[in-house]
C-alpha positions in Angstrom: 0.0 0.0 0.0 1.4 3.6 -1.1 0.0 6.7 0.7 1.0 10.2 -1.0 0.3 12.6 2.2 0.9 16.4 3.0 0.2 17.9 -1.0 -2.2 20.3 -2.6 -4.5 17.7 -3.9 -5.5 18.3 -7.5 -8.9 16.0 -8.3 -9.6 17.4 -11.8 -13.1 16.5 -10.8 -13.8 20.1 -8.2 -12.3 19.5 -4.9 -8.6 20.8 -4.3 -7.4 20.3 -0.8 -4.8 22.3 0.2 -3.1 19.4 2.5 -4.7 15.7 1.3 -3.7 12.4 1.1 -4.0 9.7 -1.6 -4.1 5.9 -1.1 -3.0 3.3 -3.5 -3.6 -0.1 -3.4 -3.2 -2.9 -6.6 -2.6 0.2 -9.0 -5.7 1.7 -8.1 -6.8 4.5 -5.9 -8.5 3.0 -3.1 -8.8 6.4 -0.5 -8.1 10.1 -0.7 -9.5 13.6 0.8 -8.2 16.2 3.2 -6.1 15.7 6.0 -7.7 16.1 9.2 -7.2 17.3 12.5 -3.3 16.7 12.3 -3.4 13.1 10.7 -2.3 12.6 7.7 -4.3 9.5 7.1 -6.6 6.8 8.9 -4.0 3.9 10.0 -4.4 0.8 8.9 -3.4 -1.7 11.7 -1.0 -4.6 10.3 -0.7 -3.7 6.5 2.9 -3.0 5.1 2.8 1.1 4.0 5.2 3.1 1.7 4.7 7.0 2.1 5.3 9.4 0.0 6.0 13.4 2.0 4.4 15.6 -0.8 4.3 18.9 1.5 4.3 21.9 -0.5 3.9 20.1 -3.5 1.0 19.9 -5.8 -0.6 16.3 -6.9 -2.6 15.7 -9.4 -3.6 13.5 -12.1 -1.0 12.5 -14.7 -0.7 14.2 -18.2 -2.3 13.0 -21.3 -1.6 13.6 -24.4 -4.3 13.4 -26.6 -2.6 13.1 -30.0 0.9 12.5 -30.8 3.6 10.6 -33.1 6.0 9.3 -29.9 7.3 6.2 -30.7 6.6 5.6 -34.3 8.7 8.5 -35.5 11.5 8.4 -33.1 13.7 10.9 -32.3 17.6 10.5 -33.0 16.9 7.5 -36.0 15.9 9.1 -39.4 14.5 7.5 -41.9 15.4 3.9 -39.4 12.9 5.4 -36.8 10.2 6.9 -39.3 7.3 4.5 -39.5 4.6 7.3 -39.5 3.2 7.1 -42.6 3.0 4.4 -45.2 2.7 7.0 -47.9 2.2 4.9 -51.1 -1.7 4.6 -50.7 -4.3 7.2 -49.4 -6.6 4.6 -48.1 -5.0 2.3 -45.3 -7.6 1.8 -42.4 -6.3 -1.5 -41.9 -2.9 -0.1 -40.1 -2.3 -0.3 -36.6 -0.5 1.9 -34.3 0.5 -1.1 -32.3 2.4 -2.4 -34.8 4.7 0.4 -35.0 5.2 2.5 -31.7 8.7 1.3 -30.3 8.5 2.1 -26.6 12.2 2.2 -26.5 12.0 5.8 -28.1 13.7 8.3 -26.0 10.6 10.6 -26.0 8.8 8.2 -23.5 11.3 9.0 -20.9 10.8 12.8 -21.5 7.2 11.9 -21.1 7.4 10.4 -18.0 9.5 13.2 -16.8 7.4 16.0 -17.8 4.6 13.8 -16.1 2.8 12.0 -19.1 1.3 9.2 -18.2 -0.9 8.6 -20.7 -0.7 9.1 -25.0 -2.9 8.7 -27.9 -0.5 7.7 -30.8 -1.2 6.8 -34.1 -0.2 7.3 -37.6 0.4 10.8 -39.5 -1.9 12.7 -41.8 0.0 11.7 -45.6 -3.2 9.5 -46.5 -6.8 10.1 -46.4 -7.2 7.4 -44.0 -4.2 6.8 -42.1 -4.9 3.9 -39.3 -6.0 2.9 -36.0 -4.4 5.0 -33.0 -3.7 3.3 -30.0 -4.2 4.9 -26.5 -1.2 3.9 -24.4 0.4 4.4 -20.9 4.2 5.7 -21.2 5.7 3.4 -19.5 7.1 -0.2 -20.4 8.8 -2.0 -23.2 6.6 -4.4 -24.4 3.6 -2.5 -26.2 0.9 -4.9 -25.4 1.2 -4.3 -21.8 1.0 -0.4 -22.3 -2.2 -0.6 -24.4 -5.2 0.7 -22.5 -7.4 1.1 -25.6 -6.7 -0.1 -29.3 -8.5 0.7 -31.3 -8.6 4.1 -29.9 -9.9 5.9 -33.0 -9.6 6.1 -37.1 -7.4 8.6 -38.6 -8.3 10.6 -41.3 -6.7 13.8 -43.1 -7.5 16.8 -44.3 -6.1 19.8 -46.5 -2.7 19.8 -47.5 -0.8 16.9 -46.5 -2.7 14.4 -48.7 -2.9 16.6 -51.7 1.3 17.4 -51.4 1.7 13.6 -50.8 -0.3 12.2 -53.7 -0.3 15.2 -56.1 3.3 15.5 -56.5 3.4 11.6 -57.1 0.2 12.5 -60.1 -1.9 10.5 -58.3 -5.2 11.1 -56.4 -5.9 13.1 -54.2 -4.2 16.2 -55.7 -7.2 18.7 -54.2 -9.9 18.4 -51.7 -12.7 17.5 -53.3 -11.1 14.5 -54.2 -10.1 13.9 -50.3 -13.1 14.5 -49.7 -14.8 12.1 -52.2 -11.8 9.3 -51.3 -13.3 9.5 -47.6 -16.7 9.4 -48.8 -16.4 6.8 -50.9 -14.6 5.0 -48.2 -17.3 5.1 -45.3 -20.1 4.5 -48.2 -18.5 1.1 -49.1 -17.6 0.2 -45.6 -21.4 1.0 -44.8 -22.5 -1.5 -47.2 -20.2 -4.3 -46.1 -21.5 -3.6 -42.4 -25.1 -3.7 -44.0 -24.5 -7.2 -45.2 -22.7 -8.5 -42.3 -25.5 -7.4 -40.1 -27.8 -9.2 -42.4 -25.7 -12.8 -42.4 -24.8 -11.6 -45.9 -21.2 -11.4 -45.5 -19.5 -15.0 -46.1 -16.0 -14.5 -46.0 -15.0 -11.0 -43.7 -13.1 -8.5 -45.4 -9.8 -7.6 -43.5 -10.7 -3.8 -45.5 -13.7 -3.2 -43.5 -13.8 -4.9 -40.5 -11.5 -2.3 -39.0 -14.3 0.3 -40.0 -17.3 -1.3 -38.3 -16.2 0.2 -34.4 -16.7 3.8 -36.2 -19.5 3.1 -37.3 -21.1 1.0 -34.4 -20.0 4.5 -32.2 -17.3 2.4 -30.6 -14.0 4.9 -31.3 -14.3 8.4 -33.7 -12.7 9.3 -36.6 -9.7 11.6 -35.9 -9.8 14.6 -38.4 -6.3 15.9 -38.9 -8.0 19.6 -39.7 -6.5 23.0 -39.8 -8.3 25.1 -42.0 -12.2 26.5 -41.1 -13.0 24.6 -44.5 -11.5 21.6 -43.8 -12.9 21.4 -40.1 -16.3 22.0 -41.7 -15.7 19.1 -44.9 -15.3 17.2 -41.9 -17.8 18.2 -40.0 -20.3 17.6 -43.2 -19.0 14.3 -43.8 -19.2 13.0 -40.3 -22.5 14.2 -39.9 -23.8 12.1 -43.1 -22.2 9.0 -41.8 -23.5 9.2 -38.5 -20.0 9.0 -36.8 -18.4 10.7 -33.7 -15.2 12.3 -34.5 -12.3 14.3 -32.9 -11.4 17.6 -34.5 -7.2 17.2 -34.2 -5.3 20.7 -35.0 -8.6 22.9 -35.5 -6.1 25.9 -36.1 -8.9 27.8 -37.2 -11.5 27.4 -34.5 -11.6 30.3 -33.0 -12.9 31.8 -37.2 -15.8 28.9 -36.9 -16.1 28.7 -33.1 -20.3 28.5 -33.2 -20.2 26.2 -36.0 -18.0 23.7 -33.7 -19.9 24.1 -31.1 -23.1 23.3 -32.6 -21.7 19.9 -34.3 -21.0 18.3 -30.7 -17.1 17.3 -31.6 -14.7 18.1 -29.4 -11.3 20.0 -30.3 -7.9 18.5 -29.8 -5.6 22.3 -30.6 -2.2 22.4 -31.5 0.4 22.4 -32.1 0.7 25.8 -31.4 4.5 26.2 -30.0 5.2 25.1 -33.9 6.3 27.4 -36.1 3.7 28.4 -39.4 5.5 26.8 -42.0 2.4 25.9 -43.9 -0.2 28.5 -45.4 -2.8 26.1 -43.5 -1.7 26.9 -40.5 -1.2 30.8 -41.1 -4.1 31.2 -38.3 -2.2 29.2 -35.8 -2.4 31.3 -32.2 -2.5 29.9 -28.4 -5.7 31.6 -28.3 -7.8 29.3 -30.5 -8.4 26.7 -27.4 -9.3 29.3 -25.0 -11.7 30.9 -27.6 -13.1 27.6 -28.2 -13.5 26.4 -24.4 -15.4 29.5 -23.5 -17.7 28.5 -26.2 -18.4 25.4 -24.6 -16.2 23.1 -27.0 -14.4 20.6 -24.8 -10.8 21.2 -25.8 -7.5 19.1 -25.4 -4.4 20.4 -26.3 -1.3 19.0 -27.7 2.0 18.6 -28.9 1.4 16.6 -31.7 5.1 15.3 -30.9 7.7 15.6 -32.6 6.2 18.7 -34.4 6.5 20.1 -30.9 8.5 18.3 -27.8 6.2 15.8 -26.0 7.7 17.4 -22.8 6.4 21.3 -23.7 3.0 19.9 -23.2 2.7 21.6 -19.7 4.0 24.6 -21.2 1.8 25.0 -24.1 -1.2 24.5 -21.4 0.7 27.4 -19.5 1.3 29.4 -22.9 -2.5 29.3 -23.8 -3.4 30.5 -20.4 -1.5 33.5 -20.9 -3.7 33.8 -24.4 -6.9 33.8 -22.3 -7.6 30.3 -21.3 -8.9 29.7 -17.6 -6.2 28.1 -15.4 -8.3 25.3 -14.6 -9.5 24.9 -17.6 -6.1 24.6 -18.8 -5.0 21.8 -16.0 -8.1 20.0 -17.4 -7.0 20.6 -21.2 -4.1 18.4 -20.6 -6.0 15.8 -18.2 -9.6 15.3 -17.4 -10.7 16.4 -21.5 -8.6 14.4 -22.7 -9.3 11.5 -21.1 -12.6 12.1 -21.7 -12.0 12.7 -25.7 -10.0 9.4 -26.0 -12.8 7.8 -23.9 -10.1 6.5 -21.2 -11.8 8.3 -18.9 -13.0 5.6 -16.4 -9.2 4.8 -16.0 -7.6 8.0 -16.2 -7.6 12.0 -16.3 -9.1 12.2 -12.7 -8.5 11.4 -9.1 -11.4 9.4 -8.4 -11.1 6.1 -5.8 -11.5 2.9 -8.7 -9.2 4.5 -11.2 -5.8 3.9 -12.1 -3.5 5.4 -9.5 -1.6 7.4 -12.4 -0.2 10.7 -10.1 2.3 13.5 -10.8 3.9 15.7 -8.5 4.9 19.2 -9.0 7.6 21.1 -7.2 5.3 24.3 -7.9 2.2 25.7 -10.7 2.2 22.9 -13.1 1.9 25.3 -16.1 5.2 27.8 -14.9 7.9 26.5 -16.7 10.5 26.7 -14.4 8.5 23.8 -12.1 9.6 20.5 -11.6 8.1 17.2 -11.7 9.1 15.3 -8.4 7.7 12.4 -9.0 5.4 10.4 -11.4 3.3 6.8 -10.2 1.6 5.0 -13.3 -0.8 2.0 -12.0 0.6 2.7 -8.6 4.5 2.3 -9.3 6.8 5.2 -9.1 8.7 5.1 -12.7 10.3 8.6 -12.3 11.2 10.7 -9.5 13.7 13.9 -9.5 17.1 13.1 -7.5 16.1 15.9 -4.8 12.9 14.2 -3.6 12.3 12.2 -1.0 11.5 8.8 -1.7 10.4 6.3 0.9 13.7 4.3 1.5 11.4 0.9 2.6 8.1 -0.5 3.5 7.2 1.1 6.9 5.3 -1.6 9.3 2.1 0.4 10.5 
């Protein structure tokens, strides 16, 4: 049993205590609330404790990040490490994350020092349908032990990336009616084939489609890599004719559409927005878009979209788009509780709620400010990081 005593409690859920206490038991929180009257816990008479001193430190959920590329493009290994896109065909639903995120990648040690506990990876935006993503915890070598949900969600791309991709090569798509129609055509077919199957019509199953029938049975949404307003709103149109939930990933352009998002019901995953603008797509790009869109009563995530931006800036950007008008809380929720929630994770993760995975971080100070430090970080109730200036219980301590 691990206790985590003395800290500003962070619950992401509207409680803060200024001193609480946390309980872990079997990778699960089992107890937590305020200290009271002195004691930093209710004793437990004959079970082996470990306790961590978190005084004027603040604890609170681990990080998620909602969309990123850790792990299947790799930092340090070129072309070696690059498995993000398999850019020879615009339609590949039948990819999986899984099969390429190599947990050895240095960027899952930054994650876990920056307090990520959780990631939503999957492949890039060079096809009109990309693959599945996988959501993941950061820490582990063996990928099937990290996977909390795969699969997590379909992507699908937008705008420029597919038209540079395929229309330099003279192929289709080269503009975006034809992304669009490609997509279309897609779900349409994929439609059918779930039409049959439903009806015992289906004899031999299609390896195609079958990876398309949890988007369209609601299970996981399609992730929209979008940055323009037009492309956000092809999106939109086409989700909405399909009947399918979807993530808006990017939205650089919002805040120009912010009532129109609103009213379609998806939620917003912004960012990269510490990047520089080196597309005309993202020309719009400003940490004020997720506050803009928040207020409006979009739930927002934000993101790194790592390695466009560092994994480990993820606090920062949070911090960065609170300076651009985003509430602070808001912003500590934008980087756990939404995104949990977005990835639908959320009865494991993104809160600090007895029954879910004890996955904690502890801050030195504001968890936004960049100059604070992550003391410690527990994922399913094991301490994988801690900074060399903070405390660790040395042994189990007999109660």
């Amino acid at each position: 049993m691990l206790y985590i005593i003395g800290g500003k409690v962070l619950t992401m859920t509207g409680e803060i205590w200024d001193k609480g206490y946390l309980c872990i038991e079997d990778g699960k929180i089992k107890e937590l609330g305020p200290m009271k009257n002195g004691a930093p816990f209710p004793l437990q008479t004959g079970n082996s404790v470990q306790i961590i001193n978190a005084l004027n430190c603040i604890v609170m959920p681990g990080l998620i990040e909602a969309h990123c590329h850790m792990g299947i493009t790799e930092e340090k290994k070129g072309m070696e490490g690059d498995d993000c896109n398999e850019a020879v065909n615009p339609i590949t639903p039948y990819l999986r994350a899984i099969d390429a995120i190599n947990p050895m990648d240095s960027a899952f040690s930054n994650a876990l020092q920056a307090g990520i506990t959780g990631a939503m990876i999957g492949p890039g935006s060079a096809n009109v349908v990309g693959g599945s993503f996988a959501f993941i915890k950061t820490h582990g070598r063996n990928i099937d032990k990290l996977i909390v949900k795969s699969p997590a969600a379909m992507k699908v791309a937008f705008g420029e990336n597919p038209k540079v991709n395929y229309g330099d090569q003279g192929k289709s798509p080269a503009t975006r009616m034809a992304v669009a129609a490609m997509l279309r055509e897609e779900l349409f077919k994929a439609s059918i084939y779930r039409g049959k199957k439903e009806k015992g019509q289906i004899k031999e199953e299609d390896f195609r489609y079958e990876c398309w029938l949890p988007v369209l049975e609601g299970e996981i949404p399609l992730k929209a890599h979008v940055h323009r307003a037009d492309d956000i709103l092809t999106a939109i149109r086409i989700a909405k004719e399909f009947h399918v939930s979807m993530t808006l990933d990017h939205c650089s352009e919002g805040h120009l559409i912010t009532e129109d998002i609103r009213q379609s019901g998806f939620p917003a995953i912004v960012g990269p927005d510490l990047a520089s603008r080196n597309k005309i797509e993202v020309q719009n790009m400003a940490f004020k878009t997720v506050g803009i869109l928040n207020k409006a009563g979009v739930k927002t995530a934000i993101t790194t979209d790592h390695p466009v931006s560092l994994i480990q800036a993820l606090p920062i950007c949070a911090g960065l788009a609170v300076k651009a008008g985003l509430d602070k809380m808001e912003a500590l929720k934008s980087i756990t509780l939404y995104p949990a929630q977005i990835c639908g994770v959320e009865k494991r993760m993104g809160s600090l709620e007895v029954g879910k995975d004890a996955d904690i971080v502890i801050f030195d100070g504001d968890p936004l400010e960049i100059s604070t430090r992550v003391m410690c970080t527990i994922i399913n109730g094991e301490i994988v990081y801690a900074d060399q200036s903070f405390p660790l219980p040395a042994s189990e301590k007999k109660v």
